[in-house]
C-alpha positions as CSV (number, residue, x, y, z in Angstrom):
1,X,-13.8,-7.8,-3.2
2,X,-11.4,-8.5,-0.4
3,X,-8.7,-6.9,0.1
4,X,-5.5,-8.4,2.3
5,X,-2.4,-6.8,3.9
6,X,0.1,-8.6,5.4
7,X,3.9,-8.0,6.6
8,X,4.2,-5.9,9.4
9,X,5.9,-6.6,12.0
10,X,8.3,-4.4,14.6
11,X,11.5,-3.4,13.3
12,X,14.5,-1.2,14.2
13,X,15.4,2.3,12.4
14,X,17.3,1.1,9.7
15,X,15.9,-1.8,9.2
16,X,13.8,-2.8,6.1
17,X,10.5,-4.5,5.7
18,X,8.2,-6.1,2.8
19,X,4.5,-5.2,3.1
20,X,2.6,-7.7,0.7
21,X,-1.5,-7.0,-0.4
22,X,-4.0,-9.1,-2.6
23,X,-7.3,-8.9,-3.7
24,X,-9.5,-11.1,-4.6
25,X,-10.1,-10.2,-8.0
26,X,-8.7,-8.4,-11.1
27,X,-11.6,-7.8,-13.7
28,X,-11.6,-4.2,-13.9
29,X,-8.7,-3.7,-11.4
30,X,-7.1,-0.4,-11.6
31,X,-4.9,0.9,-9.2
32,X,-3.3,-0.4,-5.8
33,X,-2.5,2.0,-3.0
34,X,-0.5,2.3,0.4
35,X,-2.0,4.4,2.8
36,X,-1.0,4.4,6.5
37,X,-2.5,5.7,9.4
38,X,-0.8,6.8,12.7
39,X,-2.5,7.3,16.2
40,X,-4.6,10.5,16.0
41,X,-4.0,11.2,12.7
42,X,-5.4,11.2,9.4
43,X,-4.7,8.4,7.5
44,X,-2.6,9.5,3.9
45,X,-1.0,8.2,0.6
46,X,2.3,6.4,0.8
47,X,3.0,4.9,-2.4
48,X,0.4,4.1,-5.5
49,X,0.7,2.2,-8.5
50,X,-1.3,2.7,-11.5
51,X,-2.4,-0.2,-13.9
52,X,0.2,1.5,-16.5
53,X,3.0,1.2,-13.9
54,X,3.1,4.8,-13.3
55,X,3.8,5.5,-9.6
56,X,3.8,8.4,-6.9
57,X,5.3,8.3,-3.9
58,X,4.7,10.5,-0.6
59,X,7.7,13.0,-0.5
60,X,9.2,11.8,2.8
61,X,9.3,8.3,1.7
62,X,10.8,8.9,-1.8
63,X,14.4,7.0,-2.1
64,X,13.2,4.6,0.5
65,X,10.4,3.0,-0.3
66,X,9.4,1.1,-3.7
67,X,5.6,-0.1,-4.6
68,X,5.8,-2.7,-7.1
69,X,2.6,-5.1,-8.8
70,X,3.2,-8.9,-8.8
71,X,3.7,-11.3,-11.5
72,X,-0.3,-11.5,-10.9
73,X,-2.2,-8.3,-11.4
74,X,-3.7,-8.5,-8.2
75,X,-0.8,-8.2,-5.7
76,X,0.9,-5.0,-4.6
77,X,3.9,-4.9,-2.6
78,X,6.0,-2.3,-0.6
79,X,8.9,-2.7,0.3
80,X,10.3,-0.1,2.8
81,X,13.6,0.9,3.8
82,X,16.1,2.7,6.5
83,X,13.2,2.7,8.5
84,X,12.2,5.6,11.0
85,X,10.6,5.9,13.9
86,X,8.0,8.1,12.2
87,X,7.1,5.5,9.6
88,X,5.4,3.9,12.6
89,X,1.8,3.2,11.6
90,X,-1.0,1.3,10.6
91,X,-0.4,0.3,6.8
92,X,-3.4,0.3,4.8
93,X,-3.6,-1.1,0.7
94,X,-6.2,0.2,-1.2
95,X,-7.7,-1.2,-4.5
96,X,-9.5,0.8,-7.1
97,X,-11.8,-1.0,-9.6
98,X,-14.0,-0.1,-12.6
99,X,-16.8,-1.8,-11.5
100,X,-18.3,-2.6,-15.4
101,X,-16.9,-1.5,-18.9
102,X,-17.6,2.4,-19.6
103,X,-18.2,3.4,-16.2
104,X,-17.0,6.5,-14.9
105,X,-15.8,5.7,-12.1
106,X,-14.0,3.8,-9.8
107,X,-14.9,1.8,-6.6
108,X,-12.2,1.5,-3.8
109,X,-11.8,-0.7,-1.3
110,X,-9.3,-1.7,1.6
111,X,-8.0,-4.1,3.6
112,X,-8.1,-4.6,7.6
113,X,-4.5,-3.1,7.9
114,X,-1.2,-4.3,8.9
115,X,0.9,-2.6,11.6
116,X,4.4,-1.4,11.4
117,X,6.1,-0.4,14.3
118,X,9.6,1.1,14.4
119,X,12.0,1.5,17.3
120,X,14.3,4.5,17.6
């Protein structure tokens, strides 16, 4: 499974940008995730997205950011707004599957990254 980010860019505070992910395949897809990673620290949950549509968001990023699926099942988008200089970071998508019918649990994978940077 490959997993693709793309949309980061630099950007200044207030500004808005559109991070887009795919993956390569949707037989047993499950959830989509945003994770993001800033220097010397541990990388956390943004923004997921269930297969249901049910969706958690990362309490400082509430009211300004919105994950969304695509028209196809296998792309995730997040689109980010009045951006800080703290969003700063490496953005990460992560995919869950269900790797065969029945099974118990599910496999993740992620993409290379995409990095956001935003000037005060």
């Amino acid at each position: 499974v490959r997993v693709v980010e793309s949309g980061g860019d630099l950007v200044q505070a207030g500004g808005s940008l559109r991070l887009s992910c795919a993956a390569s395949g949707t037989i047993g897809l499950n959830t989509m995730s945003w994770y993001r990673q800033a220097p010397g620290q541990n990388r956390v949950l943004v923004a997921r997205i269930t297969d249901s549509g049910n969706t958690t968001y990362e309490d400082s990023v509430k009211g300004r950011f919105t994950i969304s699926r695509g028209e196809a099942a296998n792309t995730v988008f997040l689109q980010m707004n009045s951006l800080r200089p703290e969003d700063t970071a490496a953005y990460y998508c992560n995919v869950l599957y269900r790797p065969y019918s029945g099974a118990t649990y599910l496999a993740p994978y992620w993409g290379q990254g995409t990095q956001v940077t935003v000037s005060s």
